[in-house]
Residue, then its C-alpha position, 0 to 999 in steps of 0.5 A: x500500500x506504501x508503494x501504492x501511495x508513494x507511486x501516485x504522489x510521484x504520478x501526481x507531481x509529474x501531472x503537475x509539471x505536465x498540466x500545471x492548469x490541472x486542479x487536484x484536491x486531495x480529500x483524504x486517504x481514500x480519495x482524490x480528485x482533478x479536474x482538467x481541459x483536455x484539447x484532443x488532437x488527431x494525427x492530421x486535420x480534422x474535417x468536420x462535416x454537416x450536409x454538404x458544409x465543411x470545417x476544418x478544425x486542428x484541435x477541439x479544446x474546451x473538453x473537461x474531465x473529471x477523475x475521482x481516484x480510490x487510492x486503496x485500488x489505484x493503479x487498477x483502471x476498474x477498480x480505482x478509477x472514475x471518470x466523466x468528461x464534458x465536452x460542448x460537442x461531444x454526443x452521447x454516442x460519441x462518449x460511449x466510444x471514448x470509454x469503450x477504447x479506454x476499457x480496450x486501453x486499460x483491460x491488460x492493466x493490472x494493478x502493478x505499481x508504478x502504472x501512470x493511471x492518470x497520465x494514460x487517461x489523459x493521454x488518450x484522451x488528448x491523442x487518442x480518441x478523435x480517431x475513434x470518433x472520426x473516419x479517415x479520408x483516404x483523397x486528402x489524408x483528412x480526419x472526418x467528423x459527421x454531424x449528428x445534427x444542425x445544432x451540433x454543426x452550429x457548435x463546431x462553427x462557434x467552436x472554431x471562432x473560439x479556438x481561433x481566439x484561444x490560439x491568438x491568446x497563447x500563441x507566441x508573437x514576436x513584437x517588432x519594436x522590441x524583438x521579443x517573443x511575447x504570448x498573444x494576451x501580451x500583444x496588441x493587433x495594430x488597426x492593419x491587422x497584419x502586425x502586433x505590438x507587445x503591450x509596453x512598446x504600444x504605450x511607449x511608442x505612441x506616448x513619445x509619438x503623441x508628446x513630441x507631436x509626431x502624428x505623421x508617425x502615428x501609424x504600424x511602424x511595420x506598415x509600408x507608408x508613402x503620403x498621397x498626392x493630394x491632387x490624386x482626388x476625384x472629389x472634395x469629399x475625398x479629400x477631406x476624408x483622406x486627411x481627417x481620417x486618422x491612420x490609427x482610429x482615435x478610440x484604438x488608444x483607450x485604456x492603453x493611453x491616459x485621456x490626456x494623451x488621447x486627447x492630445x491626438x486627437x487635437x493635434x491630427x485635427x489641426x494638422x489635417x486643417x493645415x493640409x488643407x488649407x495649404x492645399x486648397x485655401x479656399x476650403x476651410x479658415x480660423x472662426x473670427x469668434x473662436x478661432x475654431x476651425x472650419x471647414x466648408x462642405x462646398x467649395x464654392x460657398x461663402x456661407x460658413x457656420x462654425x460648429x463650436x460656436x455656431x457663429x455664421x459668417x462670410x469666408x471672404x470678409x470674416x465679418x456676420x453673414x450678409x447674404x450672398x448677393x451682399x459683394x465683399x470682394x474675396x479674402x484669398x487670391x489664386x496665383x495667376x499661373x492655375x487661372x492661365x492654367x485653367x484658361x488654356x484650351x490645351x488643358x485636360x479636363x482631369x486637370x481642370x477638375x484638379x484646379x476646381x477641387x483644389x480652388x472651387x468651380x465657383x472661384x476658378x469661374x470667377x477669376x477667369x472671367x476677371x483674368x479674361x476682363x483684364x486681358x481684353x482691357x490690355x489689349x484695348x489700352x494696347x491699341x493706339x486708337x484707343x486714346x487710352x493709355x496707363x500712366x506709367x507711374x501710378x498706373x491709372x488709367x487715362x483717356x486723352x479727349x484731346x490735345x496734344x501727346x504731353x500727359x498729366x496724371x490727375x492722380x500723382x501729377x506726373x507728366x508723361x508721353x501718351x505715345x510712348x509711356x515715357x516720364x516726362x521731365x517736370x520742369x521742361x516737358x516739352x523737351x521730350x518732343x524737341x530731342x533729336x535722340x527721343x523717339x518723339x521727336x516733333x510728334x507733340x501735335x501727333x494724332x491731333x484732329x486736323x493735323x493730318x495733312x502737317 
């Protein structure tokens, strides 16, 4: 009987070290307990089948057994052992073959000392008894399981979902930042869904990233990045969702990171993406006058815009209460001459033109063509010599000769200057100009005069 007893205390503390989960209660002399999950395994995977759906499954975890041991019989399977096992899947019929193949195990046992009683039921169990359960696939080399019925084909499908879970608890990851191996309740799956960091390099990095404000880093360091031509967009709306929409959502960091730091982020990527996108499209978004919020236009070619901190409503281009539309207050920024000869040129694309308009506003660009175009035939009209309209080439006032003759004076800066040539004339002898033999207007002061035709 010592021999009996000190051959399962030895037993015991082998378990122990091979199933450290296990729970063993010893309640007296005469009885022992354990209780333990056991994850049964085939030599291959396992198909499961239902009708004509199929799963395929590597292991089936979540099987409790339960033992009770007479130690005053112990090692005699019969005798000494009882046991019971439940399982989310398994069918009645399923648990009478597993403890037919346990007496088939068991039945040349006798009760010689040092028989691992214990370490051979759940040995069996964890390696031995799917085969019994399952039919071999001879094209695929697969285990087959059918089920019984639709509700234990809906228990394998939540099984399934479940032990993936379970594997990505317990399997080990290597973290990219540190280059450790760390179980996956140690990880943190990154919003790209390919690359894990441990959990004490998720809070470092992205504390530092969020404290030096970093936030174009603030995305998988794993991940290959390369900004987009903001030019690229087919619409405004895309545009303002590419920018506004952060790499890593905001509420990833909750209960990782403290509020502050969260926070934090989210203010600087908003402020960030605003000035993106004013520097990209200054006509999309400005500083509320109230309280210098920022806001940015739905439509591009509004003026009206309503400030969603404050609710002050106001005008784009003067800053000032709204006015109405029809209310002219000239506009606050101007489009560099190069997009709107760009934009009136007959060679460009209308992909090109559609990039200006999402860029600037189809409104804007309108506008400022028809002003580049006013202005153009203005030259073109000063630039005619029977115009009788010309610059002043100081102020560059416009002025029209009615008549008189070539020597000018702006009304304006009161210089004296050639109608025919632009030339400055000279304050105190204007008239110098015209008796110069080396002026190009020499003796043309009465040039163009009505009546001087025929002089």
């Amino acid at each position: 009987m010592n021999d009996e007893g000190d051959s399962l205390k030895d037993e015991i503390e082998l378990i122990k070290c091979m199933y450290p989960e296990i729970k063993i209660k010893d309640h007296s002399d005469e009885l022992l307990e354990g209780v333990l999950d056991v994850c049964m395994e085939a030599d291959t995977s396992i198909m499961v089948q239902y009708g004509d759906q199929a799963i395929d499954i590597d292991e089936l975890p979540y099987n409790k057994v339960h033992f009770v041991i007479e130690k005053c019989y112990y090692p005699d399977y019969n005798k000494s052992l009882e046991w019971k096992i439940q399982s989310p899947w398994l069918t009645d019929e399923d648990c009478s073959k597993i403890r037919e193949l346990m007496i088939s195990e068991f039945q040349e046992m006798s009760n010689e000392v040092g028989s691992p009683l214990i370490y051979l039921l759940l040995d069996t169990l964890s390696h031995r008894a799917l085969s019994t359960l399952t039919t071999r696939n001879n094209h695929n080399d697969k285990r087959i399981y059918d089920c019984k019925d639709a509700g234990q084909w809906e228990k394998f499908q939540h099984l399934k979902s479940d032990f993936e879970t379970y594997q990505q608890l317990y399997e080990n990851y290597r973290c990219c930042i540190c280059i450790e191996d760390k179980k996956g309740f140690d990880m943190v799956r990154l919003p790209c869904s390919s690359h894990l960091l441990c959990k004490d390099c998720t809070k470092e990095y992205y504390h530092a990233m969020i404290h030096e404000g970093r936030i174009e880093s603030i995305r998988c360091p794993e991940c290959d990045y390369k900004p987009r031509d903001l030019s690229s967009f087919k619409s405004f709306d895309e545009l303002k969702t590419y920018l506004f929409l952060p790499a890593i959502p905001y509420d990833f960091f909750s209960g990782l990171l403290n509020d502050k730091d969260v926070e934090r982020y989210k203010t600087l990527h908003i402020q960030e993406a605003f000035m993106k996108l004013a520097q990209y499209s200054p006509y999309s978004c400005v500083r509320c006058p109230s309280c210098e919020n920022w806001c940015a236009k739905d439509d591009l070619d509004e003026q009206m815009v309503c400030c969603n901190s404050c609710e002050m409503v106001f005008c784009f281009d003067c800053l000032h209460a709204w006015h109405g539309k029809y209310n002219s207050c000239g506009t606050r920024v101007a489009i560099d001459l190069k997009y709107v000869e760009e934009y009136a040129d007959e060679c460009t694309t209308p992909q090109r033109k559609r990039e200006l308009e999402i860029k600037f506003g189809k409104r804007m660009m309108e506008l400022e063509l028809d002003s580049y175009l006013a202005d153009r035939m203005f030259e073109m009209f000063l630039e005619d010599k029977n115009s009788g309209t010309t610059k002043c080439p100081g102020c560059q006032t416009v002025i029209e000769k009615s008549e008189g003759c070539n020597k000018m004076k702006c009304t304006v800066c009161l210089k004296y200057f050639c109608f025919l040539c632009r030339a400055m004339l000279h304050q105190q002898d204007p008239y110098a100009h015209y008796n110069d033999p080396f002026s190009p207007c020499m003796g043309k002061l009465f040039e163009g005069m009505p009546g001087t035709e025929q002089i």
